[in-house]
C-alpha positions in Angstrom: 141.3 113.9 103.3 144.7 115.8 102.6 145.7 117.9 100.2 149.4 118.5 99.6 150.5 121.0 96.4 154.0 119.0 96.3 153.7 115.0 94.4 155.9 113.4 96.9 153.4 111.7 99.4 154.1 111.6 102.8 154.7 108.6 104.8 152.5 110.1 107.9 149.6 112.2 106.5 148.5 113.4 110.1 152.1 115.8 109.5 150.5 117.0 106.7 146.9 118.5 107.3 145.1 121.5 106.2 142.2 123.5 106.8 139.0 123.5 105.0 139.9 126.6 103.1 143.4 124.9 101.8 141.3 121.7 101.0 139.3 123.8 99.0 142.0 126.0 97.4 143.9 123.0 96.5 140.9 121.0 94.9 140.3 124.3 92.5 143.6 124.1 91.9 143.5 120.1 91.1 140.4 121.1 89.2 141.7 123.9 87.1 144.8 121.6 86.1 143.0 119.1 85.1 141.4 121.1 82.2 144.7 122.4 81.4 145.1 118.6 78.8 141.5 118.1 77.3 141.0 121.9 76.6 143.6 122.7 73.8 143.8 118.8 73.2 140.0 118.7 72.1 140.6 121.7 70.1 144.2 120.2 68.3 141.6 116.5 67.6 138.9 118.8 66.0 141.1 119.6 62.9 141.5 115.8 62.7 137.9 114.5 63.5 137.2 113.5 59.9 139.4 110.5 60.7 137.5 109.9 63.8 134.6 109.5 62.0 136.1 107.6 59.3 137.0 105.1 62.1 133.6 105.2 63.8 132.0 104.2 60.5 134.4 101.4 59.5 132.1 98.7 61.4 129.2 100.0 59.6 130.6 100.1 56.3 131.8 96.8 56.5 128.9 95.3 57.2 127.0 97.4 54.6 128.9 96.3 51.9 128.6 92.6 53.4 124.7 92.3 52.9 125.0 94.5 49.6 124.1 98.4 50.7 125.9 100.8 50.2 128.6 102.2 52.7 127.3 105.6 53.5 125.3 107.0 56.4 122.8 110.9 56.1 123.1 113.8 57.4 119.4 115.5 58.1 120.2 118.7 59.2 123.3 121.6 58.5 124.9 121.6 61.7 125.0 117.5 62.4 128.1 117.0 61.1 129.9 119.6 63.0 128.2 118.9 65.9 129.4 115.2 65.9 132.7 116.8 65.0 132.8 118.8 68.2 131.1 115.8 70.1 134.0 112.9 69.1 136.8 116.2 69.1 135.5 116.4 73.0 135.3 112.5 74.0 138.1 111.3 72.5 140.0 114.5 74.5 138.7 113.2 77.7 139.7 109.5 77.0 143.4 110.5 76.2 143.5 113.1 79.0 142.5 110.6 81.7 145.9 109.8 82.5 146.5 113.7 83.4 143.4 113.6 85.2 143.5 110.8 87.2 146.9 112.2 88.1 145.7 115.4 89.5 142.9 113.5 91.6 146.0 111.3 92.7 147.9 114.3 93.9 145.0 115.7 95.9 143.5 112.4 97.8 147.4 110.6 97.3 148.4 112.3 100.8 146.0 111.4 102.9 146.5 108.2 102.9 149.1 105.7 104.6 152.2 103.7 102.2 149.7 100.7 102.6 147.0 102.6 101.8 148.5 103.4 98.7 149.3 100.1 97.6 145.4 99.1 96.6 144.9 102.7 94.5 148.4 101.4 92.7 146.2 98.2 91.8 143.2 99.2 90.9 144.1 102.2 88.5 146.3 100.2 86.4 143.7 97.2 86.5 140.5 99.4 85.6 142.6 100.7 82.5 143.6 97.4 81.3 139.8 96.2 81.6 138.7 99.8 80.3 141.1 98.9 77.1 139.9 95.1 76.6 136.4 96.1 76.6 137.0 99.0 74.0 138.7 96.6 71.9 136.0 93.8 72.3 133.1 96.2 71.6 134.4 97.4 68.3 135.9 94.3 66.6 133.4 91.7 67.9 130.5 92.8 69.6 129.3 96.0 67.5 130.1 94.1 63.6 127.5 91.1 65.1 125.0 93.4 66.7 125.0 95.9 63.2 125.0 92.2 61.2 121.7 90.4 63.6 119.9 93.8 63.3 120.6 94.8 59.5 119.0 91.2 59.2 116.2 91.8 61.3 115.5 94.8 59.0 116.1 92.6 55.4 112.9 90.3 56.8 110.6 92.3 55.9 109.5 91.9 52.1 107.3 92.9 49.8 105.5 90.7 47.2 108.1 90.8 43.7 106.6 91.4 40.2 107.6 89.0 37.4 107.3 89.3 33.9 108.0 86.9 31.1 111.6 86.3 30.3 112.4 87.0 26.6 114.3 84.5 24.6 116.9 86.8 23.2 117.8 90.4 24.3 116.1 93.1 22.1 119.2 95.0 20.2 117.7 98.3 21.8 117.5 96.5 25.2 119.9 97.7 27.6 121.2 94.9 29.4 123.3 95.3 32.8 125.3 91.6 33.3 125.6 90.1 36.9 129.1 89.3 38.1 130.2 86.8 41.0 133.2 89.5 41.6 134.0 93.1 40.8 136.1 93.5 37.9 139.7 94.3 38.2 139.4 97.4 36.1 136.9 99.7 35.1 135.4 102.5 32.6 133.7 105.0 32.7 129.6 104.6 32.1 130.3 100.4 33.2 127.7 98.9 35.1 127.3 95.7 36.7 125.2 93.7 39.4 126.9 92.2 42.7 125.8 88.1 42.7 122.7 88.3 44.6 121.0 91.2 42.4 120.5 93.3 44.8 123.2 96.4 44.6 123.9 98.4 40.8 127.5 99.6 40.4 128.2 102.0 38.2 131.8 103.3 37.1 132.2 107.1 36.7 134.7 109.9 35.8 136.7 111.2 38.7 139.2 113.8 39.0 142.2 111.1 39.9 144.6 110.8 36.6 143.8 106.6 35.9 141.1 106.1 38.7 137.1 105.6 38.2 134.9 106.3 40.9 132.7 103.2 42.0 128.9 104.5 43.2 126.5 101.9 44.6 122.7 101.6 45.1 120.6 99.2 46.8 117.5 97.9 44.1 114.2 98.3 45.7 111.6 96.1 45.1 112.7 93.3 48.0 112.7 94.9 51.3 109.9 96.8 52.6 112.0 98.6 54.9 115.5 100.9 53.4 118.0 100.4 55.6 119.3 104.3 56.0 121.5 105.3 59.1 121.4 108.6 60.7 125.4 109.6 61.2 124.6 111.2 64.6 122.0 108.1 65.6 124.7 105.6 64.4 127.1 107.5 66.9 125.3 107.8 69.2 124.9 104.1 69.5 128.4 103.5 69.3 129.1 105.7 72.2 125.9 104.4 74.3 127.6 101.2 74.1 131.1 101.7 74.3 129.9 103.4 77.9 128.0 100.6 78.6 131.2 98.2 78.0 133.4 100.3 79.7 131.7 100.2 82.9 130.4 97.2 82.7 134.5 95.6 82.5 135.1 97.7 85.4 133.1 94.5 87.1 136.3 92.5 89.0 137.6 95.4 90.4 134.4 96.2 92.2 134.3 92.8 93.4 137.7 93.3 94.5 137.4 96.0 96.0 133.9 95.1 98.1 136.4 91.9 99.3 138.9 94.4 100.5 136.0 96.0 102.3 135.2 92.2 103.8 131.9 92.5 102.1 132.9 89.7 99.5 134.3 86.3 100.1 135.5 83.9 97.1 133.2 80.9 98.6 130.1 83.7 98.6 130.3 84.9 95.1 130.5 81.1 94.2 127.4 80.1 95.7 126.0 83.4 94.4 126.2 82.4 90.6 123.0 82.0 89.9 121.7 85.0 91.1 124.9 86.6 89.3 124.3 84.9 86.3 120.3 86.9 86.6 121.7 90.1 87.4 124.2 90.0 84.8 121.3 89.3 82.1 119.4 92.6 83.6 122.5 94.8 83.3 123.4 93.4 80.1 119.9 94.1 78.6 119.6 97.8 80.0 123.3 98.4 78.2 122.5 97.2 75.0 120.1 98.0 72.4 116.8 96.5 72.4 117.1 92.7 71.0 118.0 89.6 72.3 121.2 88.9 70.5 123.0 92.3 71.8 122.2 91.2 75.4 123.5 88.0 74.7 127.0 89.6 73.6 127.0 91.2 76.3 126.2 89.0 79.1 128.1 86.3 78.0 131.7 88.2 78.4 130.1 90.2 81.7 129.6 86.7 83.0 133.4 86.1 82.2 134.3 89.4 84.0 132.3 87.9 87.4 134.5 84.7 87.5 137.0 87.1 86.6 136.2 88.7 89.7 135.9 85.6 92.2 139.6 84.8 90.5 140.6 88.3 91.9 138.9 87.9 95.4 140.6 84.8 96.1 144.4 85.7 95.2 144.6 88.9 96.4 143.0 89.3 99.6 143.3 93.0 101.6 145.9 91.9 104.2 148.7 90.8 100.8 148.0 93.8 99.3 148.3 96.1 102.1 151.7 94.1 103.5 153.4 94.3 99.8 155.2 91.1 98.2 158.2 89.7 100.5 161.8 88.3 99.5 163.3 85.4 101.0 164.3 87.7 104.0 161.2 88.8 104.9 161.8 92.3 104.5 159.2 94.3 101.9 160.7 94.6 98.6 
């Protein structure tokens, strides 16, 4: 490997060598630049992270408010929240900084290698960000609302025997009676209180500091479920990001075919006859990535299926030897 300080590659990177100590010098150097980005980024995010969060919950809340709890997580300790803070401030510098990274890791391998050479690193980066993208996207609108929904329900199985008592004919005058609505109201005072259709969630209207606005608080009645459904904030991120991980490699699955069929370890007709087996290691990886039911596994395996034929798709079209000559014009020449 090379290391050159300038970002114009050579054409021939045996005019370009260095000794061990320059390799070494310029990787600290590569090294300390790439920390130049995340450092003060992460710290610039932090003052912000309360959106982050805000935008980490959304799933959550949406489904919470879909099967009648109410949209809020706990916090069991003082220093979760700022922790989680720090956590997201950090991660979500690295994510942003990547480009910057990967550049500096471009800039120190770059000139060792030949113009052809190049040509497959100008493939796969590009390609293992678009993947790294769709995957992002797919985890957080499909994949984590159905996983929250089928294990929320899991959770809402478990009842406990309910208690009757007569129903009166009329209301006693004293009697304080709370009515159930199909749909909130439009508008709201303070002290009103209502139940959502299915009984299950009390709303109740109260002052708040807004000029015309009412605060809306919700409670989940007990008496149904055996088992409250209460989320941790730093558990419930910590499964987001478990996941998203999970995904994010996981999508990174055609280029490594891609990659072993530039290395003539893969052939289109092999992975073909292979899908059986593919389709049994995919179910493995999908069920050590996910959390521990079979519906999340399913979610998963079913688009890391996709990404195999993806894969074959990529094996066949773009074989080593058309990469590494470039695309030709009419003349022949490279363009």
């Amino acid at each position: 490997m090379v290391g050159n300080p300038q970002t114009r590659l050579p054409e021939d990177p045996a005019d370009y060598t260095m000794s061990l100590g320059d390799h070494i010098d310029e990787l600290r150097k590569r090294v300390i630049a790439g920390f130049i980005v995340p450092l003060p980024l992460s710290i610039v995010i932090f003052f912000f992270s309360h959106i982050l969060i805000e935008w980490l919950l959304l799933p959550l809340q949406r489904v919470q408010l879909a099967w009648g709890f109410p949209p809020e997580v706990q916090v069991l300790s003082p220093p979760e929240f700022l922790m989680l803070e720090l956590k997201l401030s950090i991660v979500l510098a690295l994510v942003l900084s990547m480009p910057w990274i990967l550049w500096q890791v471009w800039l120190f391998i770059g000139p060792g290698l030949y113009p052809r050479e190049r040509r497959f690193v100008y493939l796969l980066l590009p390609g293992s960000f678009v993947l790294t993208l769709i995957g992002i996207a797919v985890m957080y609108f499909v994949m984590l609302p159905l996983m929250l929904q089928v294990l929320m329900l899991i959770t809402r199985g478990v009842d406990v025997p309910p208690q009757y008592l007569p129903l009166a004919e009329t209301a006693a005058d004293s009697a304080l009676v709370i009515p159930i609505v199909e749909t909130p109201p439009a508008e709201a005072v303070v002290g009103q209180m209502w139940l959502d259709s299915g009984g299950t969630v009390l709303h109740v209207a109260v002052e708040t500091e807004a000029a015309g606005k009412v605060r809306m608080l919700q409670t989940p009645l007990q008496g149904r479920s055996a088992v409250t459904q209460v989320f941790q904030l730093s558990s419930y991120a910590n499964f987001v990001l478990a996941l998203l991980l999970g995904i994010s490699l996981a999508f990174q699955l055609p280029l490594v075919m891609l990659l072993g069929g530039w290395l003539g370890l893969l052939t289109a007709p092999m992975l073909r006859s292979k899908r059986r087996w593919a389709l049994f290691v995919c179910a493995i990886v999908a069920a050590i990535t996910t959390p521990a039911d079979v519906f999340s596994m399913l979610l998963m395996l079913i688009p890391l299926y996709g990404l195999y034929e993806l894969g074959i798709l990529l094996v066949a079209t773009l074989p080593a030897d058309r990469v590494a000559r470039g695309r030709r014009g009419s003349d022949g020449d490279e363009e």
